[in-house]
mmCIF file of the N, C-alpha and C atoms, coordinates in Angstrom:
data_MODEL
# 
_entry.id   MODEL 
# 
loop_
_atom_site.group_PDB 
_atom_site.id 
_atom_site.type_symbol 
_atom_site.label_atom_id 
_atom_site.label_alt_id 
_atom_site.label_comp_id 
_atom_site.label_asym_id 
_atom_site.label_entity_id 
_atom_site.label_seq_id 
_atom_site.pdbx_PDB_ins_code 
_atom_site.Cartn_x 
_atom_site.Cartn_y 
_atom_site.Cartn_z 
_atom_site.occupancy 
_atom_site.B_iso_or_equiv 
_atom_site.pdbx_formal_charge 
_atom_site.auth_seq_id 
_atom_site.auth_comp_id 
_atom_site.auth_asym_id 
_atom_site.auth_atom_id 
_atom_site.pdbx_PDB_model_num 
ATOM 1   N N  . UNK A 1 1  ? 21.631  3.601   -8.708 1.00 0.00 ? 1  UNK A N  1 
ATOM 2   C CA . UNK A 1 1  ? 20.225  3.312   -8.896 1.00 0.00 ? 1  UNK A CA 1 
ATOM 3   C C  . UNK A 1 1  ? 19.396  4.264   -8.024 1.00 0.00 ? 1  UNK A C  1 
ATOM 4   N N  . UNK A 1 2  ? 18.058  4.733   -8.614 1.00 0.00 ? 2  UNK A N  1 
ATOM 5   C CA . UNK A 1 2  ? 17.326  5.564   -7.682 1.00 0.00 ? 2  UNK A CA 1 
ATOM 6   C C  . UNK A 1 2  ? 16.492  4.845   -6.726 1.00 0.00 ? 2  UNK A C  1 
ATOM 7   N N  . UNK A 1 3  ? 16.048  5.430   -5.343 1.00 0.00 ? 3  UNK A N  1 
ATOM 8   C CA . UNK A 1 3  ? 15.580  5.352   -4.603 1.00 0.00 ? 3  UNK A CA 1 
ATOM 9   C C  . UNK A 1 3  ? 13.965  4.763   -4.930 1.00 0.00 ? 3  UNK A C  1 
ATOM 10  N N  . UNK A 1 4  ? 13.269  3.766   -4.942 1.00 0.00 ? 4  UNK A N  1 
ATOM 11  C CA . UNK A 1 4  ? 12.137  3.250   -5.293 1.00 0.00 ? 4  UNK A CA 1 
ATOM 12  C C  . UNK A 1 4  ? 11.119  4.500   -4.322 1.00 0.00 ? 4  UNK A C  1 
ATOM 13  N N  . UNK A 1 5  ? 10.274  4.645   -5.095 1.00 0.00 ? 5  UNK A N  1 
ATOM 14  C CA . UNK A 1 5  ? 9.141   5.202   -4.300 1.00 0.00 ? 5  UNK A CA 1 
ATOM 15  C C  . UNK A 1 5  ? 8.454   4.296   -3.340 1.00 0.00 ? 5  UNK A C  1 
ATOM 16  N N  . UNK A 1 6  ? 7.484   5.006   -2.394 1.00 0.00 ? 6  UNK A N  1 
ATOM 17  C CA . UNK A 1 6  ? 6.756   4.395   -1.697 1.00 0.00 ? 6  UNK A CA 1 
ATOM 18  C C  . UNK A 1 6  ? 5.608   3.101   -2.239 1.00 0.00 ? 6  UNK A C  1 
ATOM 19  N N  . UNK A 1 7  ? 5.382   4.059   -3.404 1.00 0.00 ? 7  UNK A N  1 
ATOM 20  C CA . UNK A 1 7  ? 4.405   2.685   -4.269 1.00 0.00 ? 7  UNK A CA 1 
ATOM 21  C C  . UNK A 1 7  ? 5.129   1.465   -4.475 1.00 0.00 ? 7  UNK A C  1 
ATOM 22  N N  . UNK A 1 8  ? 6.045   2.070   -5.411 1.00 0.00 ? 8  UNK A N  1 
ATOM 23  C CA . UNK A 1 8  ? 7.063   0.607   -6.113 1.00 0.00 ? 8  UNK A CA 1 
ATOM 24  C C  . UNK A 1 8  ? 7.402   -0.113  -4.897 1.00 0.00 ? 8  UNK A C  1 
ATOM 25  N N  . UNK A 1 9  ? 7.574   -0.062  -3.478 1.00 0.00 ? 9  UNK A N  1 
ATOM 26  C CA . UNK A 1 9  ? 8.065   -0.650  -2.459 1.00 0.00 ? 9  UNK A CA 1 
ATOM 27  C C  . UNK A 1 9  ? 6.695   -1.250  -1.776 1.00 0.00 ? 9  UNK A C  1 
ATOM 28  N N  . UNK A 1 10 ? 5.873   -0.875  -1.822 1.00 0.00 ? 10 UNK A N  1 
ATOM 29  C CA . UNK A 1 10 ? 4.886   -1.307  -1.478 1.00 0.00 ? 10 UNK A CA 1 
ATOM 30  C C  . UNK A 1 10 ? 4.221   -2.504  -2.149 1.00 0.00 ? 10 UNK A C  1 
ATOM 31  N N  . UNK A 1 11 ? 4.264   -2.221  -3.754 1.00 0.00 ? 11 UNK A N  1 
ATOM 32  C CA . UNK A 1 11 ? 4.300   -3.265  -4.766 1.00 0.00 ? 11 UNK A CA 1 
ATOM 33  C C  . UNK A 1 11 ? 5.349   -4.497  -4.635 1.00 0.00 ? 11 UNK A C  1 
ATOM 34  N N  . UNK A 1 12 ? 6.528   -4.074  -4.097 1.00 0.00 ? 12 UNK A N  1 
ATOM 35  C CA . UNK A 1 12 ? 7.526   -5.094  -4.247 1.00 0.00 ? 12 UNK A CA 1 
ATOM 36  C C  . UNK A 1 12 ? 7.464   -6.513  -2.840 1.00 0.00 ? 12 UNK A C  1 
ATOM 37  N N  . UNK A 1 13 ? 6.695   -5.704  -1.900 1.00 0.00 ? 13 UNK A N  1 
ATOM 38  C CA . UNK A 1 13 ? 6.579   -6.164  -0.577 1.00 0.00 ? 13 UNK A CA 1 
ATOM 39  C C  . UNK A 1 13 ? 5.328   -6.825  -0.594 1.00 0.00 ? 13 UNK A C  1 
ATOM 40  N N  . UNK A 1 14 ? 4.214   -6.434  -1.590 1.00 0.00 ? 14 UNK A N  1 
ATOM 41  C CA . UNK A 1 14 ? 3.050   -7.277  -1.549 1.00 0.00 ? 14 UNK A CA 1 
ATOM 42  C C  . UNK A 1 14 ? 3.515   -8.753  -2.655 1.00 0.00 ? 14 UNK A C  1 
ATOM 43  N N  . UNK A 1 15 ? 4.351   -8.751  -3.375 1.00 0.00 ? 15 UNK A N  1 
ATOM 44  C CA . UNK A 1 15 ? 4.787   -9.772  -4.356 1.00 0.00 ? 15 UNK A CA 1 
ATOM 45  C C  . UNK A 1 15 ? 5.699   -11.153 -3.371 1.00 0.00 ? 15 UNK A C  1 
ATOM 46  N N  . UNK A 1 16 ? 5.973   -10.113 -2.547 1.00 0.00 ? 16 UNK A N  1 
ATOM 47  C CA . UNK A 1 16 ? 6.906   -11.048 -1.772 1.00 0.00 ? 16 UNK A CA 1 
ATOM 48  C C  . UNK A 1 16 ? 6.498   -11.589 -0.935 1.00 0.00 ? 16 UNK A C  1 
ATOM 49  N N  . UNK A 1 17 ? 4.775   -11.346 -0.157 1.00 0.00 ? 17 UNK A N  1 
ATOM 50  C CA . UNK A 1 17 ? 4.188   -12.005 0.448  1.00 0.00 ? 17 UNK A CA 1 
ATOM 51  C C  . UNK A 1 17 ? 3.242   -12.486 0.037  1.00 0.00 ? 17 UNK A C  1 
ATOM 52  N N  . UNK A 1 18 ? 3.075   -12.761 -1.144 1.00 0.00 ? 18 UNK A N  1 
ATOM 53  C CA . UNK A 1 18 ? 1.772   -13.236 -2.182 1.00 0.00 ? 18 UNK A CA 1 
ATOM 54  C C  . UNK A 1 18 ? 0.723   -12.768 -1.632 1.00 0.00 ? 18 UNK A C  1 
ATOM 55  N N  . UNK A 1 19 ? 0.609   -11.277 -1.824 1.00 0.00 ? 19 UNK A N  1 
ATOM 56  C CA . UNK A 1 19 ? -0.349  -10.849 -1.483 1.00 0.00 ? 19 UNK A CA 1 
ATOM 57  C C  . UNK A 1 19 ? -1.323  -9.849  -2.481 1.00 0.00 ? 19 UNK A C  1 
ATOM 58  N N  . UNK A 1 20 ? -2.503  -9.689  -3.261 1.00 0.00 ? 20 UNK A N  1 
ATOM 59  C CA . UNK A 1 20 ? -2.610  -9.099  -3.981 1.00 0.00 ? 20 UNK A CA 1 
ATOM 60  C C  . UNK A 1 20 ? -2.881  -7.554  -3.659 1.00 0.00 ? 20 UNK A C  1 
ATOM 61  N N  . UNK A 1 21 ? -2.823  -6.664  -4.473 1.00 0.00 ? 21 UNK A N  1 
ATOM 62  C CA . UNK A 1 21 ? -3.635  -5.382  -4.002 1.00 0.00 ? 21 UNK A CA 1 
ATOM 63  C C  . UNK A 1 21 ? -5.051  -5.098  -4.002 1.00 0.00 ? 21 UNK A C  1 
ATOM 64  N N  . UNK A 1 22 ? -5.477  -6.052  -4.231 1.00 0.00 ? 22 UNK A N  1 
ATOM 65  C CA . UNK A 1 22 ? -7.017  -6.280  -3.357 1.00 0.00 ? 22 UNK A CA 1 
ATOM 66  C C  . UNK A 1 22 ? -7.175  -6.691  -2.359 1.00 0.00 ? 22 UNK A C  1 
ATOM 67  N N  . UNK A 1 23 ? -6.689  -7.580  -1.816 1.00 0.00 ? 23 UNK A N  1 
ATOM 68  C CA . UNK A 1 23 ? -6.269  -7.838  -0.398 1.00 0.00 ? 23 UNK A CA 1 
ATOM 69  C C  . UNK A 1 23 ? -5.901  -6.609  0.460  1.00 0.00 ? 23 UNK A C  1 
ATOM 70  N N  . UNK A 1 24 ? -4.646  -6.047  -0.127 1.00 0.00 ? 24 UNK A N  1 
ATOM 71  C CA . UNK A 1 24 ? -4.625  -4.730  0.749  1.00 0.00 ? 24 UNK A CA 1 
ATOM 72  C C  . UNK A 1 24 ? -5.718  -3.950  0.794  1.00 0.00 ? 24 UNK A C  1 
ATOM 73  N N  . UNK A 1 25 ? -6.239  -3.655  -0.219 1.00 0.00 ? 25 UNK A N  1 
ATOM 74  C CA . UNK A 1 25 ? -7.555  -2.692  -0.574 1.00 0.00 ? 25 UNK A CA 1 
ATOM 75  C C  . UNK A 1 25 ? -8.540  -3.135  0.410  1.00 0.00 ? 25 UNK A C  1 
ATOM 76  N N  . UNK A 1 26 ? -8.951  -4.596  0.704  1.00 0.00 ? 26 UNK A N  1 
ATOM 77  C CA . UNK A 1 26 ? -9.495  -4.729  1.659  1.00 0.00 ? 26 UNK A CA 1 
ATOM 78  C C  . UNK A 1 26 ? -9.470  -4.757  3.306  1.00 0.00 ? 26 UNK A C  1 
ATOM 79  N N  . UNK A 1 27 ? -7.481  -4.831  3.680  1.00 0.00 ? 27 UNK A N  1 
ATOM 80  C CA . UNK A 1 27 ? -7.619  -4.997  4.764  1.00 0.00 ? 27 UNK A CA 1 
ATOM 81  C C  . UNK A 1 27 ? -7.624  -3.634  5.100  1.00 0.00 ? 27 UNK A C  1 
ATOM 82  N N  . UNK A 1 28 ? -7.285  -2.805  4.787  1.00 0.00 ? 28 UNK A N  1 
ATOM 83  C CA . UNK A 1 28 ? -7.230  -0.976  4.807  1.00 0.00 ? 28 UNK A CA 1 
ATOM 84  C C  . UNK A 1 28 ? -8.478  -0.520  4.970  1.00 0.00 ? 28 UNK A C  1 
ATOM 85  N N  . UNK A 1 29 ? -9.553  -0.744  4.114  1.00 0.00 ? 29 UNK A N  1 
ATOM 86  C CA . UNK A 1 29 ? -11.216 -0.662  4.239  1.00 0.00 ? 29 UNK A CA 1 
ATOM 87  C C  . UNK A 1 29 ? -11.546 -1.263  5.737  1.00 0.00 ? 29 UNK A C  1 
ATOM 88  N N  . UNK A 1 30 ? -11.572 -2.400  6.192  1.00 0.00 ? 30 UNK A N  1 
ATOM 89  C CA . UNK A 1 30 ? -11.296 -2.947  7.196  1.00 0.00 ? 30 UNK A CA 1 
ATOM 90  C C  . UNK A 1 30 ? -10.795 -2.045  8.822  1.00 0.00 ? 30 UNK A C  1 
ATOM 91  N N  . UNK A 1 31 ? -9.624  -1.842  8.364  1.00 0.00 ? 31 UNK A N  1 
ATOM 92  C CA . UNK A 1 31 ? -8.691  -1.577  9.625  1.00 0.00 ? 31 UNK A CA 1 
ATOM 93  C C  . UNK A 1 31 ? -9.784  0.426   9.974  1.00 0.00 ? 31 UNK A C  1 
ATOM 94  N N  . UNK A 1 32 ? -9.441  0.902   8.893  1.00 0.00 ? 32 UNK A N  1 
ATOM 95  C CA . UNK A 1 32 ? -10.360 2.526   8.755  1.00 0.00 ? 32 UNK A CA 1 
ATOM 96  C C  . UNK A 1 32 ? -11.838 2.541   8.903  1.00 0.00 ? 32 UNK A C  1 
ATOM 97  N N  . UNK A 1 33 ? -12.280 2.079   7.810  1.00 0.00 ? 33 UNK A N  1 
ATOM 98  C CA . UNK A 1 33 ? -13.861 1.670   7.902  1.00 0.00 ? 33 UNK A CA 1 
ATOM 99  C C  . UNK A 1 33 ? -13.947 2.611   6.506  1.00 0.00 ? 33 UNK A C  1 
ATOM 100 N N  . UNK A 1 34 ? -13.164 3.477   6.213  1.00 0.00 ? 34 UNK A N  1 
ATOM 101 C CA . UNK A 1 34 ? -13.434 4.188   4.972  1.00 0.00 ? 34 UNK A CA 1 
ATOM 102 C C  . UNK A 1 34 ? -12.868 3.321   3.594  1.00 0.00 ? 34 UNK A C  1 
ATOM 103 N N  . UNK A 1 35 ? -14.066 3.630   2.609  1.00 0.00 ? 35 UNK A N  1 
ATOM 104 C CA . UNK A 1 35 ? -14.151 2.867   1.361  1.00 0.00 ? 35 UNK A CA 1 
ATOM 105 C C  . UNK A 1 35 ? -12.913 2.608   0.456  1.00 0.00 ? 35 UNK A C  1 
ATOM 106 N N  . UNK A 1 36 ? -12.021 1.868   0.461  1.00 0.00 ? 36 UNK A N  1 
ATOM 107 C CA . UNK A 1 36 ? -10.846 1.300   -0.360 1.00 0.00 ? 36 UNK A CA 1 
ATOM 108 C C  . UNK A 1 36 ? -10.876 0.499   -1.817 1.00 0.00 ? 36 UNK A C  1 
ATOM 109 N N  . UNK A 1 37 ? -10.884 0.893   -3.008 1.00 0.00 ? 37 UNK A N  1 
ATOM 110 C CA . UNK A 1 37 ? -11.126 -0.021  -3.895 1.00 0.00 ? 37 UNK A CA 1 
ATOM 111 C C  . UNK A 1 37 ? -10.139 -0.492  -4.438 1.00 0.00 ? 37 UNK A C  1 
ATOM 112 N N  . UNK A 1 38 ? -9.604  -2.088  -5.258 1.00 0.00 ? 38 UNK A N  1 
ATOM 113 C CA . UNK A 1 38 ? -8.702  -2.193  -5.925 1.00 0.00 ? 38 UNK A CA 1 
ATOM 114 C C  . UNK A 1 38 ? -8.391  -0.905  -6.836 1.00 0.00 ? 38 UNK A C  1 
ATOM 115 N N  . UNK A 1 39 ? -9.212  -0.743  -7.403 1.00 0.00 ? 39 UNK A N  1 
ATOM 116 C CA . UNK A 1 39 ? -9.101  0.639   -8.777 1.00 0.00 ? 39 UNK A CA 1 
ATOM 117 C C  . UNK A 1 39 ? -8.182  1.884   -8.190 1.00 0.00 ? 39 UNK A C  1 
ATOM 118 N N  . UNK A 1 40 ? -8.664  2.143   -6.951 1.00 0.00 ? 40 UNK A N  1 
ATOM 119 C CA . UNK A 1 40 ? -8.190  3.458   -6.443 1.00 0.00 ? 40 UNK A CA 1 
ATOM 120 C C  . UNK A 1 40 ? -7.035  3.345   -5.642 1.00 0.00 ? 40 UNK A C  1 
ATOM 121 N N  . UNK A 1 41 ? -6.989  2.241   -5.152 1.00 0.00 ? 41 UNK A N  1 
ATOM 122 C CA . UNK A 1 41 ? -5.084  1.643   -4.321 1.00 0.00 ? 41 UNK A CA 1 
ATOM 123 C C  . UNK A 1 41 ? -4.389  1.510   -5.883 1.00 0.00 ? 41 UNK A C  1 
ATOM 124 N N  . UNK A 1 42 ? -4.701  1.016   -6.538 1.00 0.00 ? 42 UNK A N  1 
ATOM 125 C CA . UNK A 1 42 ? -3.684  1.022   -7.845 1.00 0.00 ? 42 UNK A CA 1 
ATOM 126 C C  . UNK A 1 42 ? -3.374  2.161   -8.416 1.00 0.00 ? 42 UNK A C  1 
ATOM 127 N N  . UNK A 1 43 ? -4.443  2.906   -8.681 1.00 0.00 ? 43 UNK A N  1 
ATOM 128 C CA . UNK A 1 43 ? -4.312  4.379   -9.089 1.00 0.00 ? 43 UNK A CA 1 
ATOM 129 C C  . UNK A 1 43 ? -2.992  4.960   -7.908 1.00 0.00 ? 43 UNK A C  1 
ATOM 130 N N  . UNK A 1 44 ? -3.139  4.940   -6.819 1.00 0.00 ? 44 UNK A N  1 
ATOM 131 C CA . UNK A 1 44 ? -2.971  5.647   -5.944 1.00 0.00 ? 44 UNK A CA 1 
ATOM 132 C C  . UNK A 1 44 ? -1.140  5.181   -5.725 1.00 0.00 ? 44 UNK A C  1 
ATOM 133 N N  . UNK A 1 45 ? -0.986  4.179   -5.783 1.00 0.00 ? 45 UNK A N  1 
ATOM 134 C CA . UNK A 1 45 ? 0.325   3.533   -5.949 1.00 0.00 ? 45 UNK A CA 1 
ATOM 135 C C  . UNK A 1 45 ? 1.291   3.958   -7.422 1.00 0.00 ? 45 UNK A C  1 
ATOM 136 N N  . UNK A 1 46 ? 0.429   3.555   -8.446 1.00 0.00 ? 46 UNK A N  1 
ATOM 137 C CA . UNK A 1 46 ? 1.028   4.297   -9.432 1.00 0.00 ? 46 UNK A CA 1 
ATOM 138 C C  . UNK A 1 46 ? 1.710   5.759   -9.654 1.00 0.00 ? 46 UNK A C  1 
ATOM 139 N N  . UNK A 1 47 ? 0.733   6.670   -8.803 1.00 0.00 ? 47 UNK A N  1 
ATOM 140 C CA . UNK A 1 47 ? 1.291   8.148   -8.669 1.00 0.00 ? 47 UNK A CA 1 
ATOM 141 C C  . UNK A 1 47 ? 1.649   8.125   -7.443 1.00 0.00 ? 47 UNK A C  1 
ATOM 142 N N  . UNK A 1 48 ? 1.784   7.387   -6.442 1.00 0.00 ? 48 UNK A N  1 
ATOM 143 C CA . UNK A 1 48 ? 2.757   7.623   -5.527 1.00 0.00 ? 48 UNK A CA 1 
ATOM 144 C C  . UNK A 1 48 ? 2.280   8.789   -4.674 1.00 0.00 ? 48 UNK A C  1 
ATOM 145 N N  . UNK A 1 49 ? 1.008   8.727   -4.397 1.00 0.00 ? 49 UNK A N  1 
ATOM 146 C CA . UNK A 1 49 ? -0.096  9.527   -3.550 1.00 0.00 ? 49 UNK A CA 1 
ATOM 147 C C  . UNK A 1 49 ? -0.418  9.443   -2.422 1.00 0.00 ? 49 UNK A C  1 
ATOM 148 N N  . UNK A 1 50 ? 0.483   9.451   -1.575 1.00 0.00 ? 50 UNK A N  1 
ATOM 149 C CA . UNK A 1 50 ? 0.024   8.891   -0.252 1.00 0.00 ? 50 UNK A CA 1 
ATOM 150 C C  . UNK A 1 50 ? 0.036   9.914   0.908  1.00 0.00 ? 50 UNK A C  1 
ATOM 151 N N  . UNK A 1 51 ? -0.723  10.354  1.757  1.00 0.00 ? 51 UNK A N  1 
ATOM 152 C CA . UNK A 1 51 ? -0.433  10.774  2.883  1.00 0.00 ? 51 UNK A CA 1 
ATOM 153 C C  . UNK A 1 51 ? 0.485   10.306  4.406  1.00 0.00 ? 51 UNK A C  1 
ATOM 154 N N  . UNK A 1 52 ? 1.100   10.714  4.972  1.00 0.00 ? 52 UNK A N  1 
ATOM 155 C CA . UNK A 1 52 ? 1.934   9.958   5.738  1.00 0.00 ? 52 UNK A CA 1 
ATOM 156 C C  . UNK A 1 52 ? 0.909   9.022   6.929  1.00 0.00 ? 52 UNK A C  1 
ATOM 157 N N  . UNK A 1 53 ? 0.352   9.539   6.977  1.00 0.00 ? 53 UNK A N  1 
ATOM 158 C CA . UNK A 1 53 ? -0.618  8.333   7.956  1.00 0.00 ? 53 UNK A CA 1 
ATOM 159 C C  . UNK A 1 53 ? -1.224  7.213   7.669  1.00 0.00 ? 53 UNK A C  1 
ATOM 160 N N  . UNK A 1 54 ? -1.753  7.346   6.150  1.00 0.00 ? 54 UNK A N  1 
ATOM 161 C CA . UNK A 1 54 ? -1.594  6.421   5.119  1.00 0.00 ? 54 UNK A CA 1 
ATOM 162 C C  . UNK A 1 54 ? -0.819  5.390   4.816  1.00 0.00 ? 54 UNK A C  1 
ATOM 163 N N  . UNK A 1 55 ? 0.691   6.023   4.966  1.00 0.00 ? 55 UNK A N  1 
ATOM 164 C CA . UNK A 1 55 ? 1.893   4.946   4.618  1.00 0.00 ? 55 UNK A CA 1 
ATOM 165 C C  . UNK A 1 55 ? 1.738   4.052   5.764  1.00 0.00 ? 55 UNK A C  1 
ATOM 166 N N  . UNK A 1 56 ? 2.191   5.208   6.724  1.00 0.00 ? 56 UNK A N  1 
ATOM 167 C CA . UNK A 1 56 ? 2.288   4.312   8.240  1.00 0.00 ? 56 UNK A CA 1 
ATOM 168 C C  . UNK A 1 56 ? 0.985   2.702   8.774  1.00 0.00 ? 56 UNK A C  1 
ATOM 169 N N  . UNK A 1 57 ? -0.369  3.184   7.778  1.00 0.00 ? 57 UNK A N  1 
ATOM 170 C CA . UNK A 1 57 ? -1.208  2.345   7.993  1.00 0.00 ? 57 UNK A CA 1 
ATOM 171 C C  . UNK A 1 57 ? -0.454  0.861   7.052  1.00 0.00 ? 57 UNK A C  1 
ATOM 172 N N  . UNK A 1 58 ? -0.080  1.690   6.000  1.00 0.00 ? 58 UNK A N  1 
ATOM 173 C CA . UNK A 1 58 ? 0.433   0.284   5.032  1.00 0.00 ? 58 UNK A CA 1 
ATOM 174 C C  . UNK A 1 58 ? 1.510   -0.541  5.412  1.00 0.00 ? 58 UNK A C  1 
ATOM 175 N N  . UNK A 1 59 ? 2.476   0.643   6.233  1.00 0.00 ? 59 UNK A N  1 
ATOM 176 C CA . UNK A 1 59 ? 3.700   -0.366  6.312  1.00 0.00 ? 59 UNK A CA 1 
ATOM 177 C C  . UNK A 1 59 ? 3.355   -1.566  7.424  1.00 0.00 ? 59 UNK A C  1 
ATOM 178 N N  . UNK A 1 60 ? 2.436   -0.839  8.552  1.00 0.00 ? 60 UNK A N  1 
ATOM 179 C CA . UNK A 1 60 ? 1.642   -1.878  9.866  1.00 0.00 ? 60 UNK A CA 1 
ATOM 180 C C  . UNK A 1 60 ? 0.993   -2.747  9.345  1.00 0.00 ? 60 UNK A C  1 
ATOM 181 N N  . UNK A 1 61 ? 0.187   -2.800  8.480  1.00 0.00 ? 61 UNK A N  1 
ATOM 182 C CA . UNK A 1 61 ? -0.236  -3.456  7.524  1.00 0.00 ? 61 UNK A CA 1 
ATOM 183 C C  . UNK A 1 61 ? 0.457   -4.595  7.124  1.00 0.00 ? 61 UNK A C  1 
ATOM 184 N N  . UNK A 1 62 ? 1.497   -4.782  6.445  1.00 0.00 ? 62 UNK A N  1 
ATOM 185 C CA . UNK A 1 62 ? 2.414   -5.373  5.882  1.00 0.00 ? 62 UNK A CA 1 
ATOM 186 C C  . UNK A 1 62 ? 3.272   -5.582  6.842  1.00 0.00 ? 62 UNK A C  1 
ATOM 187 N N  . UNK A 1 63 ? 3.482   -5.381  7.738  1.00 0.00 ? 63 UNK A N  1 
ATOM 188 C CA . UNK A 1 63 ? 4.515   -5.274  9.050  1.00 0.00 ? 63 UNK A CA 1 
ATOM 189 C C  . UNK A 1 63 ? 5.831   -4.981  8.872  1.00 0.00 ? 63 UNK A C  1 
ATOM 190 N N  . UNK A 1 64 ? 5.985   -4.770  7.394  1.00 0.00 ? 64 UNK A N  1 
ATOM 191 C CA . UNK A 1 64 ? 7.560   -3.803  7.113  1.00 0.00 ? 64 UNK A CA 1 
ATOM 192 C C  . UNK A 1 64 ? 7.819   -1.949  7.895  1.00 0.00 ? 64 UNK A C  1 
ATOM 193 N N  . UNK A 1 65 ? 9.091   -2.119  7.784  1.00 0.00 ? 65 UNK A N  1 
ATOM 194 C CA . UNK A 1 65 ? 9.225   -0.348  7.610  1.00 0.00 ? 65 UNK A CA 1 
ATOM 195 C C  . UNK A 1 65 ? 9.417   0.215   6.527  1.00 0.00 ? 65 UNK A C  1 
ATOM 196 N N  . UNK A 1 66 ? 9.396   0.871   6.092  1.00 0.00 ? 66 UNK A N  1 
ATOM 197 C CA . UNK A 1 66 ? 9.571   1.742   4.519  1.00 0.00 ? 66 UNK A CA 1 
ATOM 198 C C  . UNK A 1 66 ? 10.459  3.312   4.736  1.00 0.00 ? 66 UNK A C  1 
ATOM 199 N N  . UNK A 1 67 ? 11.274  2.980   3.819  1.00 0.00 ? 67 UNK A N  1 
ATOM 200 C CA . UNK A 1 67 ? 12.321  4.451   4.080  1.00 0.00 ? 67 UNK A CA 1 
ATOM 201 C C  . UNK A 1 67 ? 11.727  5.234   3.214  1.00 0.00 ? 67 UNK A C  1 
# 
């Protein structure tokens, strides 16, 4: 089996804490102060677009690690 991307793991970890991706969208807006929308975290998950400082905000976020 292949290696899940950062999105799909990110997706799989918000399901498992009943958490939606608006929720994230908001606590990210929050934690940065820069503008987060559901529309554009989904977009952004789907293509698997992330910058590494980015991730690192999500995985703290979520309080997982992500390989």
């Amino acid at each position: 089996m292949e290696d899940l991307t950062f999105g799909e793991q990110v997706k799989i970890v918000l399901g498992r804490k009943g958490m939606t991706i608006k929720e994230l969208a908001e606590t990210i807006e929050k934690e940065t102060g820069k503008k987060m929308s559901r529309q554009n975290l989904t977009q952004r998950l789907g293509r698997d677009n992330f910058q590494e400082q980015d991730m690192r905000l999500i995985a703290s976020i979520l309080a997982v690690h992500f390989s």
